[in-house]
C-alpha positions in Angstrom: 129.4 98.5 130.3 126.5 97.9 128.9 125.6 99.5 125.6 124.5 102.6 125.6 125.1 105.6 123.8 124.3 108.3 127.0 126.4 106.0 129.3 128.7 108.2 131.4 132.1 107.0 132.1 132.7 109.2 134.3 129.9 107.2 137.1 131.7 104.0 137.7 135.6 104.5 139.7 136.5 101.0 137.6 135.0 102.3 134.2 136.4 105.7 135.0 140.1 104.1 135.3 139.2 102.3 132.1 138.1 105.4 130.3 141.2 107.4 131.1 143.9 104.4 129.7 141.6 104.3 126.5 142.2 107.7 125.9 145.9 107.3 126.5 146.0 104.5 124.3 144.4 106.6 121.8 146.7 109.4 122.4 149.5 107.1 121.4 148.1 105.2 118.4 149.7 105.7 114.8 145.7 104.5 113.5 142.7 103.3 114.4 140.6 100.6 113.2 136.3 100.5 113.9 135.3 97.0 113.6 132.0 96.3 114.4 130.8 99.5 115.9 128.1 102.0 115.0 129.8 104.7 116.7 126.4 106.1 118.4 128.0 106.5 121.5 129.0 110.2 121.4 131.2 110.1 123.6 133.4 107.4 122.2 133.0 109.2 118.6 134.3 112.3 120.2 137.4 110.6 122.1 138.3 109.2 119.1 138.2 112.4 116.8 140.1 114.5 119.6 142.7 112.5 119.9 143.7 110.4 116.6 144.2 112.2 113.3 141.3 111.9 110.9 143.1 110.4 108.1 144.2 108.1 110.1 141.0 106.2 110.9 139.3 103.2 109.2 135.7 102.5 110.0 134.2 99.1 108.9 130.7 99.7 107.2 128.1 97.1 106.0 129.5 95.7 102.5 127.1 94.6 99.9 127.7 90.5 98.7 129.5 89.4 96.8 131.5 92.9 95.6 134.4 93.6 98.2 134.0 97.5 98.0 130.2 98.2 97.4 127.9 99.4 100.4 125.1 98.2 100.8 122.3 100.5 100.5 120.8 99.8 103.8 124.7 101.6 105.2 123.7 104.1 103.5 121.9 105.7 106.6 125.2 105.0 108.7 127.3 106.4 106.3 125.6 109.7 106.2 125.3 110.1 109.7 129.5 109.0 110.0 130.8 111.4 107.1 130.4 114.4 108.7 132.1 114.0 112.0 134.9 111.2 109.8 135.2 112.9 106.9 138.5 111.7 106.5 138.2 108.2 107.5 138.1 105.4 105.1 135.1 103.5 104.7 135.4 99.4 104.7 132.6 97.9 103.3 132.7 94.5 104.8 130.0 91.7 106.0 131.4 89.4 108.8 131.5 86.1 107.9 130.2 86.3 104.5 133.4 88.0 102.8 136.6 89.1 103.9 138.3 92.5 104.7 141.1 92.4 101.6 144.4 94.2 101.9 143.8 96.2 99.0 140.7 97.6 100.8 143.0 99.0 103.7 146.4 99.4 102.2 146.2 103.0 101.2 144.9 103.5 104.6 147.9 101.9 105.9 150.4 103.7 103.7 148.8 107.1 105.5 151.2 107.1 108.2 154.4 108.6 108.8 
């Protein structure tokens, strides 16, 4: 699909059939792991909250060089508009290919689970 955050999954029998094994897969998942997405598409956002345990979510966010767990200010925008709706999810800061995502950023995320 292309991107677009009023898309309707619902409109397309092949996206449809894609749609429904996402939200099986989601159903089913100990976590869940944003890389790379803004999480405008409402629909997505909302699959996700309704069917995976908020503490249980990690969401990568734009990481300010060279710290590993700074934001950078212009996230700041993102992360406001994410805390609401995640307010349980941790926040990455990361920048692809300029620094990596470290272990110790994620671990206590990872020790959430039963």
């Amino acid at each position: 699909m292309l991107p677009d955050p009023e898309k309707a999954y619902d409109s397309d029998p092949v996206i449809n059939s894609l749609w429904s094994q996402f939200i099986l897969a989601l159903q089913r998942t100990k976590r869940v792991f944003v890389l790379g997405h803004s999480l405008n598409d409402k629909a997505l956002a909302q699959a996700i909250r309704d069917n995976v345990r908020a503490d249980r979510i990690a969401i990568t966010v734009l990481g300010a060089p060279p710290q590993q767990d700074v934001l950078d200010p212009s996230a700041a925008e993102m992360l406001e508009r994410l805390k609401p709706d995640f307010p349980s999810a941790l926040m990455i800061p990361t920048r692809f290919g300029e620094m990596p995502i470290h272990a110790a950023s994620i671990q206590p995320w990872l020790e959430r689970t039963d």
